[in-house]
C-alpha positions as CSV (number, residue, x, y, z in Angstrom):
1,X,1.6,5.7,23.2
2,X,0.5,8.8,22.1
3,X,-2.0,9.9,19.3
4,X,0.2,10.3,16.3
5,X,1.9,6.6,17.5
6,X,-1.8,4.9,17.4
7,X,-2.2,6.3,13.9
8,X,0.8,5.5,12.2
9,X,0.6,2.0,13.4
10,X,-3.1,1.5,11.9
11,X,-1.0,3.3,9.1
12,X,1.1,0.8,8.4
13,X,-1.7,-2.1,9.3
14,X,-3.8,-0.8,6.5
15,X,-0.9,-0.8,3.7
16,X,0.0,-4.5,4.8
17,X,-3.7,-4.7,4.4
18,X,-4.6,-3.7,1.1
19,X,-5.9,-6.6,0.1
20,X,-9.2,-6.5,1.5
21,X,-10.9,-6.8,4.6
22,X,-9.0,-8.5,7.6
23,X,-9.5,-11.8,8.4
24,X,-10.2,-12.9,12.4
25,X,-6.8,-14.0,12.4
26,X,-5.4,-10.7,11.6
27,X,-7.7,-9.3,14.1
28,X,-6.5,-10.7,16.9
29,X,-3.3,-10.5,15.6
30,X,-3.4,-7.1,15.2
31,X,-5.4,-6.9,18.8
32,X,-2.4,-9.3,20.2
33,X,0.3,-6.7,19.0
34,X,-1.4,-3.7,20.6
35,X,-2.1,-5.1,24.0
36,X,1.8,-6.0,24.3
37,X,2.6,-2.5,24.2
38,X,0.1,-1.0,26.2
39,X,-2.9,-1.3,28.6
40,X,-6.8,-0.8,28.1
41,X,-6.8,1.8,30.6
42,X,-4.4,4.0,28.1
43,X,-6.3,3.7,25.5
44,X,-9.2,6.3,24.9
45,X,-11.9,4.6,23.2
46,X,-13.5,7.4,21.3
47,X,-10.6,7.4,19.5
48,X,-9.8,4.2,19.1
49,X,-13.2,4.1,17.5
50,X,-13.4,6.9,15.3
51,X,-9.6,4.9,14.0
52,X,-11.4,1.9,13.2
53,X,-14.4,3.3,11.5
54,X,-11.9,5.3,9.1
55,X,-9.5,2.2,8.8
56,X,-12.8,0.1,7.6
57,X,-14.2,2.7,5.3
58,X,-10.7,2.7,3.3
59,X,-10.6,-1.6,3.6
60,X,-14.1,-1.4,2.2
61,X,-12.6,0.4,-1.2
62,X,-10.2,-2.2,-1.7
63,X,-12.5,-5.0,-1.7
64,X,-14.1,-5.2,-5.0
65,X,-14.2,-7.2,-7.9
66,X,-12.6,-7.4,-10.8
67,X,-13.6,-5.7,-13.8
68,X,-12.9,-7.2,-17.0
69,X,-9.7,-9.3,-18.0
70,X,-6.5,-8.1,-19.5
71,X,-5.3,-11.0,-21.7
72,X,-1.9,-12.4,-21.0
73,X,-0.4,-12.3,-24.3
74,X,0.6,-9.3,-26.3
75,X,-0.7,-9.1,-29.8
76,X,2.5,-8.6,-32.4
77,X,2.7,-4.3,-33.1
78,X,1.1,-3.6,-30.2
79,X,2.7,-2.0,-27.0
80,X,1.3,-1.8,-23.7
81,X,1.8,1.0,-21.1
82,X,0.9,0.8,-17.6
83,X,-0.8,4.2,-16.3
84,X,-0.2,4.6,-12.3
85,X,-1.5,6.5,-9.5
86,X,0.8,5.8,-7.1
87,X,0.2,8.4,-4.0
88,X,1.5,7.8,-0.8
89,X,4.9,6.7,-1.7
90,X,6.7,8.5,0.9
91,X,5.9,5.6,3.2
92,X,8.3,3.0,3.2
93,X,6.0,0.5,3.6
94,X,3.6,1.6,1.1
95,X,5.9,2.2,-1.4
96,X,7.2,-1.4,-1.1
97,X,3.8,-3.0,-1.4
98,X,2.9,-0.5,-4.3
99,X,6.3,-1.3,-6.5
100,X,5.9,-4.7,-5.6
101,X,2.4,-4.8,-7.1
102,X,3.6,-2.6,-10.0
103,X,6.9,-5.1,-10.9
104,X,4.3,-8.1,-10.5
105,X,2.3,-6.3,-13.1
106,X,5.2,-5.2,-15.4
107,X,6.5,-9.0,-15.8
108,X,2.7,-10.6,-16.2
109,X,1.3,-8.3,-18.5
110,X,5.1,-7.7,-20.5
111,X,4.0,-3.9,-19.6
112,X,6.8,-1.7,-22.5
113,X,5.9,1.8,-20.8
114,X,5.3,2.6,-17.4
115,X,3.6,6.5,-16.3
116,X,3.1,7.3,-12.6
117,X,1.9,9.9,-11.3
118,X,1.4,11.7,-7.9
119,X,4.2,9.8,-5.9
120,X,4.2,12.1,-3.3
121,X,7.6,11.8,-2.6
122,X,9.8,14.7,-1.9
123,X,12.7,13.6,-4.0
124,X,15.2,16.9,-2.6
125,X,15.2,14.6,0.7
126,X,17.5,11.8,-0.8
127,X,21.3,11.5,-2.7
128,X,20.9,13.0,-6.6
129,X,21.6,9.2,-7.5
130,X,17.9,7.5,-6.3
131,X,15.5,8.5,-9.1
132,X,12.3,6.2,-9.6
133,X,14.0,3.8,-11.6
134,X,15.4,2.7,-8.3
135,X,12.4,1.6,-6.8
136,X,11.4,-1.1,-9.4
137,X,13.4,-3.9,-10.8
138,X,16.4,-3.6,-8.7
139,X,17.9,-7.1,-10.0
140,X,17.5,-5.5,-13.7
Protein backbone atom coordinates (compact mmCIF):
# COMPACT_ATOMS: atom_id res chain seq x y z
CA UNK A 1 0.00 0.00 0.00
CA UNK A 2 1.03 3.24 -0.95
CA UNK A 3 0.92 6.70 0.83
CA UNK A 4 -2.30 8.08 -0.39
CA UNK A 5 -3.96 4.27 0.48
CA UNK A 6 -2.56 4.64 4.29
CA UNK A 7 -4.25 7.99 4.42
CA UNK A 8 -7.53 7.49 3.16
CA UNK A 9 -7.91 4.44 5.33
CA UNK A 10 -7.12 6.52 8.66
CA UNK A 11 -9.61 8.76 6.55
CA UNK A 12 -12.25 6.80 6.83
CA UNK A 13 -11.25 5.36 10.57
CA UNK A 14 -11.51 8.87 11.81
CA UNK A 15 -15.20 9.63 10.36
CA UNK A 16 -16.39 6.17 11.82
CA UNK A 17 -14.59 7.65 14.73
CA UNK A 18 -16.02 10.84 15.55
CA UNK A 19 -17.17 10.07 18.60
CA UNK A 20 -14.31 10.45 20.62
CA UNK A 21 -11.18 8.82 21.34
CA UNK A 22 -10.80 5.07 20.43
CA UNK A 23 -11.24 2.64 22.71
CA UNK A 24 -8.36 -0.50 23.04
CA UNK A 25 -10.75 -2.49 21.23
CA UNK A 26 -10.84 -0.38 18.29
CA UNK A 27 -7.19 -0.25 18.50
CA UNK A 28 -6.43 -3.49 17.92
CA UNK A 29 -9.11 -3.68 15.70
CA UNK A 30 -7.99 -1.15 13.65
CA UNK A 31 -4.15 -2.57 14.24
CA UNK A 32 -5.84 -6.18 13.29
CA UNK A 33 -7.19 -4.76 9.89
CA UNK A 34 -3.87 -3.25 8.84
CA UNK A 35 -1.66 -6.14 9.50
CA UNK A 36 -3.98 -8.41 7.11
CA UNK A 37 -3.16 -6.34 4.31
CA UNK A 38 0.31 -5.78 4.73
CA UNK A 39 3.65 -6.43 6.58
CA UNK A 40 5.69 -4.25 9.18
CA UNK A 41 8.57 -4.22 6.92
CA UNK A 42 6.28 -2.04 4.36
CA UNK A 43 5.36 0.23 6.57
CA UNK A 44 7.61 3.42 7.12
CA UNK A 45 7.29 4.37 10.55
CA UNK A 46 7.92 8.07 10.37
CA UNK A 47 4.93 8.16 8.62
CA UNK A 48 2.97 6.04 10.18
CA UNK A 49 3.76 8.27 13.14
CA UNK A 50 3.34 11.63 11.93
CA UNK A 51 -0.52 9.78 10.69
CA UNK A 52 -1.24 9.02 14.22
CA UNK A 53 -0.18 12.19 15.88
CA UNK A 54 -2.51 14.13 13.27
CA UNK A 55 -5.40 11.37 13.55
CA UNK A 56 -5.16 12.09 17.56
CA UNK A 57 -5.01 15.83 17.49
CA UNK A 58 -8.43 15.87 15.37
CA UNK A 59 -10.05 12.80 17.97
CA UNK A 60 -8.96 15.17 20.77
CA UNK A 61 -11.46 18.02 19.25
CA UNK A 62 -14.29 15.79 19.27
CA UNK A 63 -14.05 14.76 22.78
CA UNK A 64 -15.58 17.45 24.85
CA UNK A 65 -18.36 18.06 26.84
CA UNK A 66 -21.53 19.26 26.40
CA UNK A 67 -22.40 22.71 26.79
CA UNK A 68 -25.69 23.58 27.88
CA UNK A 69 -29.05 21.68 27.08
CA UNK A 70 -31.52 22.23 24.36
CA UNK A 71 -34.94 21.39 25.84
CA UNK A 72 -36.86 18.72 24.17
CA UNK A 73 -40.07 20.39 23.72
CA UNK A 74 -40.89 23.29 21.46
CA UNK A 75 -42.62 26.26 23.07
CA UNK A 76 -46.05 27.08 21.02
CA UNK A 77 -45.02 30.24 18.23
CA UNK A 78 -41.71 29.45 18.34
CA UNK A 79 -39.73 27.75 15.48
CA UNK A 80 -36.46 26.19 15.53
CA UNK A 81 -33.73 26.11 12.83
CA UNK A 82 -30.82 24.00 12.84
CA UNK A 83 -27.55 26.04 11.59
CA UNK A 84 -24.93 23.40 9.96
CA UNK A 85 -21.35 23.29 9.00
CA UNK A 86 -21.28 20.40 7.32
CA UNK A 87 -17.67 20.26 5.34
CA UNK A 88 -16.32 17.26 4.13
CA UNK A 89 -19.34 15.89 2.52
CA UNK A 90 -17.81 14.71 -0.54
CA UNK A 91 -16.86 11.58 1.46
CA UNK A 92 -19.25 9.00 1.33
CA UNK A 93 -18.67 7.95 4.59
CA UNK A 94 -18.62 11.22 6.08
CA UNK A 95 -21.57 12.40 4.62
CA UNK A 96 -23.49 9.36 5.99
CA UNK A 97 -22.39 9.84 9.52
CA UNK A 98 -22.93 13.71 9.22
CA UNK A 99 -26.74 13.36 7.73
CA UNK A 100 -27.27 10.69 10.01
CA UNK A 101 -26.39 12.90 12.97
CA UNK A 102 -28.30 15.76 11.34
CA UNK A 103 -31.82 13.52 10.79
CA UNK A 104 -31.24 12.32 14.51
CA UNK A 105 -31.26 15.93 15.37
CA UNK A 106 -34.11 17.06 13.08
CA UNK A 107 -36.59 14.35 14.63
CA UNK A 108 -35.40 14.93 18.53
CA UNK A 109 -35.35 18.55 18.57
CA UNK A 110 -38.69 18.86 15.91
CA UNK A 111 -35.89 21.16 14.04
CA UNK A 112 -38.70 23.41 11.25
CA UNK A 113 -35.61 24.98 9.20
CA UNK A 114 -32.48 23.38 8.34
CA UNK A 115 -29.18 25.88 6.83
CA UNK A 116 -25.87 24.13 5.91
CA UNK A 117 -23.24 25.47 4.80
CA UNK A 118 -19.85 24.55 3.23
CA UNK A 119 -20.73 20.93 1.91
CA UNK A 120 -17.97 20.71 -0.07
CA UNK A 121 -19.50 18.77 -2.56
CA UNK A 122 -19.12 19.38 -6.24
CA UNK A 123 -22.72 18.96 -7.18
CA UNK A 124 -21.87 19.29 -11.44
CA UNK A 125 -20.40 15.56 -10.67
CA UNK A 126 -23.86 13.89 -10.14
CA UNK A 127 -27.57 13.58 -12.37
CA UNK A 128 -29.46 17.27 -12.14
CA UNK A 129 -32.08 15.04 -9.98
CA UNK A 130 -29.82 14.61 -6.47
CA UNK A 131 -30.02 18.00 -4.74
CA UNK A 132 -29.49 17.95 -0.80
CA UNK A 133 -32.85 17.18 -0.06
CA UNK A 134 -31.71 13.71 -1.04
CA UNK A 135 -29.33 13.13 1.50
CA UNK A 136 -31.69 13.43 4.50
CA UNK A 137 -35.00 11.84 5.24
CA UNK A 138 -35.08 9.48 2.34
CA UNK A 139 -38.25 7.51 3.77
CA UNK A 140 -40.06 11.17 3.87
Amino acid sequence: MNYMDIKNMLDRQQALRKKGTLTDGEIKSLVKEWHDRRTEAELDQATVNMELKAMAKKLQRYNVERLGEIPTEQEDCTMRVLVSQLGGCASVETREIKMAATEKLIRTLDVNLCAFMELNYNWSKVNSSANLASWVMEEE
